[in-house]
C-alpha positions in Angstrom: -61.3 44.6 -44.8 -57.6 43.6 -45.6 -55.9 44.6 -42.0 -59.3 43.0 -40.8 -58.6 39.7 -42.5 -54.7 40.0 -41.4 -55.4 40.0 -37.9 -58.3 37.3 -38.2 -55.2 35.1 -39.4 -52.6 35.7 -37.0 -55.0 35.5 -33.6 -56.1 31.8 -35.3 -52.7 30.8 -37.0 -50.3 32.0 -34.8 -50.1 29.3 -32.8 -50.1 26.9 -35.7 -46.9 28.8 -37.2 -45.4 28.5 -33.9 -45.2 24.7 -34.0 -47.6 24.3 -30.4 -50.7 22.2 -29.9 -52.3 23.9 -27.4 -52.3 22.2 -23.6 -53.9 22.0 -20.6 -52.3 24.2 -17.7 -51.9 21.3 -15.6 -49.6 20.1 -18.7 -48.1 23.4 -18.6 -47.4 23.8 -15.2 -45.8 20.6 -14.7 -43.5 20.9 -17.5 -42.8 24.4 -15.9 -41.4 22.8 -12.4 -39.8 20.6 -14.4 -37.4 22.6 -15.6 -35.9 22.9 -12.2 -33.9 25.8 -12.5 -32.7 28.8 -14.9 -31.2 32.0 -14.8 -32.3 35.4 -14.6 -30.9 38.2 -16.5 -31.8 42.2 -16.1 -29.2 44.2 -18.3 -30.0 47.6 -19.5 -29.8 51.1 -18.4 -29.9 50.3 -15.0 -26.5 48.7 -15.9 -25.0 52.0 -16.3 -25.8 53.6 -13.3 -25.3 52.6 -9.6 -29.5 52.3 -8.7 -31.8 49.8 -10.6 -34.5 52.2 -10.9 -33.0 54.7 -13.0 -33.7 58.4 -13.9 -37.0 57.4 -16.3 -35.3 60.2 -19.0 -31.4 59.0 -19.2 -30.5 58.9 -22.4 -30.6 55.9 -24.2 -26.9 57.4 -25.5 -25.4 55.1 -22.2 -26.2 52.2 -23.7 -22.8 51.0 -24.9 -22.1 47.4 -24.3 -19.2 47.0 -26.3 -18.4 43.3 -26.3 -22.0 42.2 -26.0 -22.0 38.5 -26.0 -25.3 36.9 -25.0 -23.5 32.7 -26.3 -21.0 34.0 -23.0 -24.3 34.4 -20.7 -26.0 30.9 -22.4 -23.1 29.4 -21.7 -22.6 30.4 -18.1 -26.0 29.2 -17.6 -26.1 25.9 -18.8 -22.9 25.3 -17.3 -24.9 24.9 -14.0 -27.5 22.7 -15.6 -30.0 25.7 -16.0 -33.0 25.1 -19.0 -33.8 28.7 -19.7 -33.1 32.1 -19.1 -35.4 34.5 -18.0 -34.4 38.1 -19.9 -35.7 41.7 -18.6 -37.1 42.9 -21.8 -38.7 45.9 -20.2 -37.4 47.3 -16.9 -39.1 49.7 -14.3 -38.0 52.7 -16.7 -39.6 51.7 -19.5 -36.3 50.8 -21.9 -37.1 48.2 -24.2 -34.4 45.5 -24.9 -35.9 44.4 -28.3 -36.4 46.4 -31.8 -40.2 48.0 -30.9 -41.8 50.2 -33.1 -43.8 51.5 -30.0 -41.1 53.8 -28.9 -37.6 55.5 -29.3 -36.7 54.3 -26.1 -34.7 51.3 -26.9 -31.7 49.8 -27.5 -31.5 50.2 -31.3 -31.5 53.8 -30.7 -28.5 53.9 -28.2 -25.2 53.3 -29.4 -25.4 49.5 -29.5 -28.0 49.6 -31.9 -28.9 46.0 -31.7 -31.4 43.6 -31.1 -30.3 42.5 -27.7 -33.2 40.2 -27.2 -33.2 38.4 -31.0 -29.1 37.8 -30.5 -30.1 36.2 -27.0 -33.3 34.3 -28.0 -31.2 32.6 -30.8 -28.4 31.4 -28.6 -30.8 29.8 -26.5 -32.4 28.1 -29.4 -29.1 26.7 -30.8 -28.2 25.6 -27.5 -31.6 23.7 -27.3 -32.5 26.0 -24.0 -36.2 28.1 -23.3 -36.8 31.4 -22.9 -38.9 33.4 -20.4 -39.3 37.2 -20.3 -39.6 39.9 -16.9 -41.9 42.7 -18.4 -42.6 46.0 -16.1 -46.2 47.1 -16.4 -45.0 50.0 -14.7 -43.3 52.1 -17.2 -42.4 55.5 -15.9 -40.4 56.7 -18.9 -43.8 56.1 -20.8 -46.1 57.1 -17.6 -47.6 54.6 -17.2 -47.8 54.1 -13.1 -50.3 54.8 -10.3 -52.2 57.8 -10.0 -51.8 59.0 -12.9 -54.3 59.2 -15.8 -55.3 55.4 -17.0 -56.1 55.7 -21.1 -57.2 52.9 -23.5 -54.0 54.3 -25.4 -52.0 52.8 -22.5 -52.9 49.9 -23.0 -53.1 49.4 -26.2 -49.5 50.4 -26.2 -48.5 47.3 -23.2 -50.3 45.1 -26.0 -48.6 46.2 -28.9 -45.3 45.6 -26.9 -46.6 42.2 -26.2 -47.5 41.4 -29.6 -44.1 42.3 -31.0 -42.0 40.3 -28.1 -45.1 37.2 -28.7 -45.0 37.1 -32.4 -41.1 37.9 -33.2 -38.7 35.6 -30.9 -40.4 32.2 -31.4 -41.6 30.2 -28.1 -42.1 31.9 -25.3 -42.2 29.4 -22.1 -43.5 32.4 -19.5 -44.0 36.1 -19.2 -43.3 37.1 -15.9 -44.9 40.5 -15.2 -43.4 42.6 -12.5 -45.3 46.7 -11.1 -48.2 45.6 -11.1 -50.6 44.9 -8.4 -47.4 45.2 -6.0 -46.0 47.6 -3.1 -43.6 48.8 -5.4 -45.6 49.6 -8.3 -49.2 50.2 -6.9 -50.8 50.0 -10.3 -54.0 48.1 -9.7 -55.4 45.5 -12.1 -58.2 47.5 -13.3 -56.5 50.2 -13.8 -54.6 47.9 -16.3 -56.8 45.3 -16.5 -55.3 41.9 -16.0 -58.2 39.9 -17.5 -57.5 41.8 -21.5 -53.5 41.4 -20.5 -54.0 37.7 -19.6 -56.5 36.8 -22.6 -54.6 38.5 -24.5 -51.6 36.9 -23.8 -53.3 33.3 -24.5 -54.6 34.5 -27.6 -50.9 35.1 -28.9 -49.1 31.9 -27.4 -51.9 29.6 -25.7 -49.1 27.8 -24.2 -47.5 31.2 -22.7 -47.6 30.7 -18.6 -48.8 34.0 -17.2 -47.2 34.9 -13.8 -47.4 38.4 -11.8 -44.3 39.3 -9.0 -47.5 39.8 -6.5 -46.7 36.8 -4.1 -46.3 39.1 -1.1 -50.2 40.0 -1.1 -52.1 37.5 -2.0 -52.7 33.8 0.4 -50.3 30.8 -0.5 -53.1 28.4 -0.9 -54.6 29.2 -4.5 -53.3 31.0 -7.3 -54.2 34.8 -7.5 -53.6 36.5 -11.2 -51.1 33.8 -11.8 -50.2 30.7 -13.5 -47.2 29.9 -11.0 -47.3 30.7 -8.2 -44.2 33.5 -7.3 -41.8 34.1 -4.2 -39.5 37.2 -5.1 -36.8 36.3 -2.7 -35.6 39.9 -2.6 -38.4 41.1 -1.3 -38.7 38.9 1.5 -41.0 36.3 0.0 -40.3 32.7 1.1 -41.8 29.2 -0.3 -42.4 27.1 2.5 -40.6 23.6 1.0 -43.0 22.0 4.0 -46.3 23.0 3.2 -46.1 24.5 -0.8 -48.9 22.6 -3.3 -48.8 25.1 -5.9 -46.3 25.3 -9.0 -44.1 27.8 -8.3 -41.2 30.0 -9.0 -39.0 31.3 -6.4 -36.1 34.0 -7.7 -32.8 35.7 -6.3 -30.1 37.8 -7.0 -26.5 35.7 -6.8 -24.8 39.6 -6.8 -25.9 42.1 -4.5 -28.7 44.0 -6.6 -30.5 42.6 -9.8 -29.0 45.0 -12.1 -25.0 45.1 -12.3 -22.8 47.8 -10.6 -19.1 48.8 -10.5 -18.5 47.0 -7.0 -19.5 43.6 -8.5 -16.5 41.8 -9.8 -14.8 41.7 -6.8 -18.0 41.8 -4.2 -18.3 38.7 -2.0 -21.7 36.8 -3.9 -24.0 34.9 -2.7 -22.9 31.1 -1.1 -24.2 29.0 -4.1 -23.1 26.0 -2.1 -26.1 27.0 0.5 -28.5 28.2 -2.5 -28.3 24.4 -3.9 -28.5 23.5 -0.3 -31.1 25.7 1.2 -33.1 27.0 -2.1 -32.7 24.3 -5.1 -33.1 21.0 -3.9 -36.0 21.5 -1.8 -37.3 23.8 -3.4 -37.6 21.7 -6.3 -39.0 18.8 -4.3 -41.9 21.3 -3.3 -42.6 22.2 -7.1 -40.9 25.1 -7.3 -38.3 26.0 -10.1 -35.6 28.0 -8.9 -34.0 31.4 -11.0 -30.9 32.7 -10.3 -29.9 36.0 -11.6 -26.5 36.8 -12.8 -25.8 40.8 -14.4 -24.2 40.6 -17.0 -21.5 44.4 -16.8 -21.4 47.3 -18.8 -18.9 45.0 -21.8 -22.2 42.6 -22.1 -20.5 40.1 -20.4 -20.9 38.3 -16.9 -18.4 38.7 -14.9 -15.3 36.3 -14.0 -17.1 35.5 -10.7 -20.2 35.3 -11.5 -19.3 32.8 -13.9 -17.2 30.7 -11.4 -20.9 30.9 -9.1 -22.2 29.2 -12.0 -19.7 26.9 -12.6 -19.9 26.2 -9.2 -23.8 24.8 -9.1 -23.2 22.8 -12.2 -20.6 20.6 -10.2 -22.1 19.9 -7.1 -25.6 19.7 -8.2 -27.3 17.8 -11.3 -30.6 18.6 -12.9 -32.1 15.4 -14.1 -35.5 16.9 -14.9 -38.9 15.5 -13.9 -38.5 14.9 -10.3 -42.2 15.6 -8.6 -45.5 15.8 -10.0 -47.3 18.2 -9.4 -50.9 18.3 -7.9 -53.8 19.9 -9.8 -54.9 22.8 -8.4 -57.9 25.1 -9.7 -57.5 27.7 -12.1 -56.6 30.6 -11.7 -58.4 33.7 -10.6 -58.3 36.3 -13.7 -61.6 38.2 -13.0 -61.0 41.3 -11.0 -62.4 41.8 -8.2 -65.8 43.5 -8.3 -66.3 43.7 -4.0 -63.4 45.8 -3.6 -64.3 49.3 -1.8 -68.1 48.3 -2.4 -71.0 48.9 0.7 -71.1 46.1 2.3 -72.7 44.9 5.9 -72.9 42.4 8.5 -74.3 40.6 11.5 -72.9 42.5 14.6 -69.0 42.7 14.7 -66.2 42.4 17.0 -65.3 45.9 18.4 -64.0 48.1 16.0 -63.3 45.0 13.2 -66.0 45.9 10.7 -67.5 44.6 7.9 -65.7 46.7 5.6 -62.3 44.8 6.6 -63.4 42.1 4.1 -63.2 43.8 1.0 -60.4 46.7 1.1 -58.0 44.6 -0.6 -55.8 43.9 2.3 -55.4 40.4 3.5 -53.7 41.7 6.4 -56.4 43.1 7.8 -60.0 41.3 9.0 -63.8 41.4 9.7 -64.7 39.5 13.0 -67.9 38.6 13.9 -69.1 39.2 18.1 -68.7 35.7 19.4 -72.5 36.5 20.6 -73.7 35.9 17.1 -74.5 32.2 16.3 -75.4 32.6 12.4 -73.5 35.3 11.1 -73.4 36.8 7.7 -71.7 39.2 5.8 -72.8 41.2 2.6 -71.6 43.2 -0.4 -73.7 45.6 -2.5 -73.0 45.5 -6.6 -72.2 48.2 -8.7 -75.0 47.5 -10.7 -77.2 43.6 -11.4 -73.6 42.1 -12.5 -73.3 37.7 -14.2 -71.4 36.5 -11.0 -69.8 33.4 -11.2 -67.3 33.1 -8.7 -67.0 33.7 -4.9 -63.4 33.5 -3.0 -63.3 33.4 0.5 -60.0 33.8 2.7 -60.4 33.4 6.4 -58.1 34.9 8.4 -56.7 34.2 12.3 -57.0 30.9 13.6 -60.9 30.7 12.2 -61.4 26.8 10.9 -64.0 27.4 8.5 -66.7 24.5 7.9 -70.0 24.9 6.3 -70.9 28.2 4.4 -73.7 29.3 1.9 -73.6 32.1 -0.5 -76.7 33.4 -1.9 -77.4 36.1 -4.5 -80.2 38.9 -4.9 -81.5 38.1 -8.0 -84.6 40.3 -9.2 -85.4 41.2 -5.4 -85.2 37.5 -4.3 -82.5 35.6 -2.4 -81.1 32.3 -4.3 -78.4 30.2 -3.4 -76.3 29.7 -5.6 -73.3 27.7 -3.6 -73.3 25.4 -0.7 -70.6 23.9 1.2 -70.7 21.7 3.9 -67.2 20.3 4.7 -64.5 23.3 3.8 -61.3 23.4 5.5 -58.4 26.1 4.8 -58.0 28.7 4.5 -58.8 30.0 0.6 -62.0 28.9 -0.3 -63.1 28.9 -3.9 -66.4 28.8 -4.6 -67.4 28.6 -9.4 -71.0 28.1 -9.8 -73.2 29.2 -13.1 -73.6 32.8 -13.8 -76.4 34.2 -11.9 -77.5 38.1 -12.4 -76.7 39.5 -8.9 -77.5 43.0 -7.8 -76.1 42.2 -3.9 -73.8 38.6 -2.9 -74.3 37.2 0.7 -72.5 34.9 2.8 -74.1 33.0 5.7 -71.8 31.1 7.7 -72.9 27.7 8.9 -70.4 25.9 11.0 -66.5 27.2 12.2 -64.3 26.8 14.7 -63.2 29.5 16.6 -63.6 33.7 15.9 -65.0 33.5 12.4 -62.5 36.2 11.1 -62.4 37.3 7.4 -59.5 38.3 6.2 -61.4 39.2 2.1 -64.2 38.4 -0.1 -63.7 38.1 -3.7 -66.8 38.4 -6.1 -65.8 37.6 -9.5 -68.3 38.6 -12.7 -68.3 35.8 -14.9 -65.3 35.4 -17.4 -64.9 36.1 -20.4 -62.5 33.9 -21.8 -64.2 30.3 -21.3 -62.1 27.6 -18.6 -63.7 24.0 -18.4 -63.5 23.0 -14.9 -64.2 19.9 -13.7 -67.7 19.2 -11.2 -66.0 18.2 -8.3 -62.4 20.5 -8.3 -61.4 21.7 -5.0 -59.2 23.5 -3.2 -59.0 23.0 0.7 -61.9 20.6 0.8 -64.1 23.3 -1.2 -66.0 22.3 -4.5 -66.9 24.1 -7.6 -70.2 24.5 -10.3 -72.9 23.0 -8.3 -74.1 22.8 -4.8 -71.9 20.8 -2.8 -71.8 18.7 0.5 
């Protein structure tokens, strides 16, 4: 009854003890792009070898940074008018940069034996600067990745990492989660379930941002399993400055990899003249905050040009905060998504572009309808009679979708449950009250051109309560009600 009282307090004081009234994510999100820029650090045993995925059993014995000095790297970074950094804590390999009583694998069992993160987190606190952590859900030292078994144990063990990092370093500004419903780390979002991760997360530090490195899958035009919305440079993934009305975060290496490597101090780094240029500034104006990583070497200690880079930014460009404000956009989707691989079925198709295009999690790839057909529909078969409460729509091709309806089975009988009558976009999100649905149906009402989807999202009803407004939208679309 003790431990039970315990953790009654902390999930209700907790936020209390860290000094934050809760706020709105609009409040959040704006005070996020405001920040303008930072800078990324990943230091750890990646450091010590020449590949940033390292062997996931080197011994933690490398670990030797003999001159550590994380006041060098806070001072490099505010030098260039950066507000935070954002630190690695945990890496692809599973090494933690904190003292965790989860697991020997960590840097107070190497030779260091020190806190990495707590020496870091208080030099950003003295020098009146945020912090933001990159945590690897993918973990292959601790095996957790795709295909293999997924156990409660695993992630119970990603929470009590959490807990430790969310309850011992003070404010946390934004976890940035990275493996994890990505190319590179495959592991899906039920497998580790991003609803528990994200609640979980607001029920340590409400005023936490949640983002997820998955910007290269999901649509630009709403937020998918994110707070902000996120454009891993590296990778490929570009904001457009032009079009962008999310809050966002877009992130780069200045060196040639993230993690630092013996050719570094004299390689030829990025231009930061054509970053500020080409990245920052407009970035910035398109409500993105930009975060440039610098590795710090195998001393603990940037290096002599990375540090000139730095230097650099901070006198040619200025960061006078606030600069745009930032649209509302609607919240989140957290749910997972319940249409994935289910039967599904249509009105006649396109050739060989079947109604099973809609829901294999893969925007790349669409269901057409036969240009023959004048009312088309599309369907999706539960699991089991399921509280829906959210339908997500994502054209794809050139398709202008206008009017739509979507109905659910409920008891045998067809209801319609959302109605809309003057959509445009692409992402169309559709929140209505709960319904018990055995079967969701779409009928499409008005489009322009080959009505092409590219996926449907059904979304059981969440578990965490959001307040939305009656008339939100997002591309013309409306939510809770019947609309248009």
């Amino acid at each position: 009854m003790r431990k039970y009282l315990a953790s009654l307090f902390l999930l209700f004081a907790l936020p209390l003890l860290l000094g934050a009234q809760e706020k709105s994510l609009h409040q959040l999100q704006q005070e996020f792009v405001d920040l303008r820029f930072g800078m990324f650090v990943h230091f750890g045993l990646p450091t010590f070898q020449e590949a940033d995925w390292t062997d996931p059993d080197l011994s933690p014995e490398v670990f030797n940074p003999t001159r550590l000095d994380t006041r060098q790297w806070v001072e490099t970074a505010k030098g260039a008018g950066a507000k935070f950094i954002c630190v690695s804590v945990k890496h692809h390999a599973g090494f933690c940069m904190w003292n965790t009583a989860t697991t020997d694998y960590s840097v107070m069992h190497s030779p260091l034996g020190r806190d990495v993160l707590k020496e870091l987190t208080d030099a950003l606190q003295e020098a009146g600067m945020q912090v933001m952590f990159h945590f690897s859900i993918l973990d292959t030292h601790h095996r957790i990745r795709h295909t293999l078994p997924f156990t409660a144990e695993k992630t119970e063990f990603i929470k009590a990492q959490l807990k430790e990092l969310l309850t011992g370093y003070g404010p946390v500004n934004t976890i940035m989660f990275d493996g994890w419903d990505a190319p590179w780390g495959r592991i899906s979002y039920e497998e580790v379930s991003f609803p528990e991760i994200y609640n979980y997360v607001k029920s340590l530090q409400p005023n936490c941002l949640v983002m997820d490195l998955n910007g290269s899958k999901y649509p630009q035009e709403a937020l998918f399993y994110s707070d902000i919305r996120c454009y891993e440079q590296g990778a490929g993934e570009k904001i457009s400055a032009q079009t962008n009305r999310l809050p966002a975060m877009a992130c780069y290496p200045l060196q040639r990899t993230w993690f630092w490597k013996e050719s570094f101090p004299t390689d030829k780094l990025k231009d930061v003249d054509a970053i500020v240029r080409d990245n920052i500034v407009p970035y910035n104006k398109a409500y993105c905050t930009y975060i440039l990583n610098a590795a710090p070497n195998r001393d603990g200690l940037i290096d002599a040009n990375a540090v000139a880079a730095f230097r650099r930014i901070g006198k040619i460009w200025k960061n006078t905060g606030h600069l745009v404000d930032v649209p509302e956009s609607p919240a989140p989707i957290t749910e997972i998504n319940i249409a994935i691989g289910r039967p599904c079925d249509s009105s006649w198709s396109e050739d060989c572009l079947l109604m099973d295009l809609a829901n294999d999690d893969n925007y790349s790839t669409c269901w057409e309808s036969s240009p023959a057909v004048k009312e088309p529909w599309w369907q999706v078969n539960l699991d089991k009679t399921t509280p829906v409460s959210s339908v997500v729509i994502t054209t794809g091709g050139e398709c202008q979708l206008k009017g739509f309806a979507v109905e659910a089975l409920c008891n045998g009988e067809w209801k319609n449950v959302y109605k809309q009558t003057n959509a445009s976009g692409r992402v169309h999100i559709c929140r209505f009250p709960a319904v018990e649905a055995q079967s969701v149906r779409l009928r499409f009402i008005s489009f322009e051109g080959l009505l092409s989807l590219a996926e449907v999202g059904v979304y059981a009803e969440a578990k965490r309560g959001i307040i939305f407004s009656s008339r939100e939208t997002v591309n013309g679309s409306c939510f809770l009600g019947l609309c248009g």
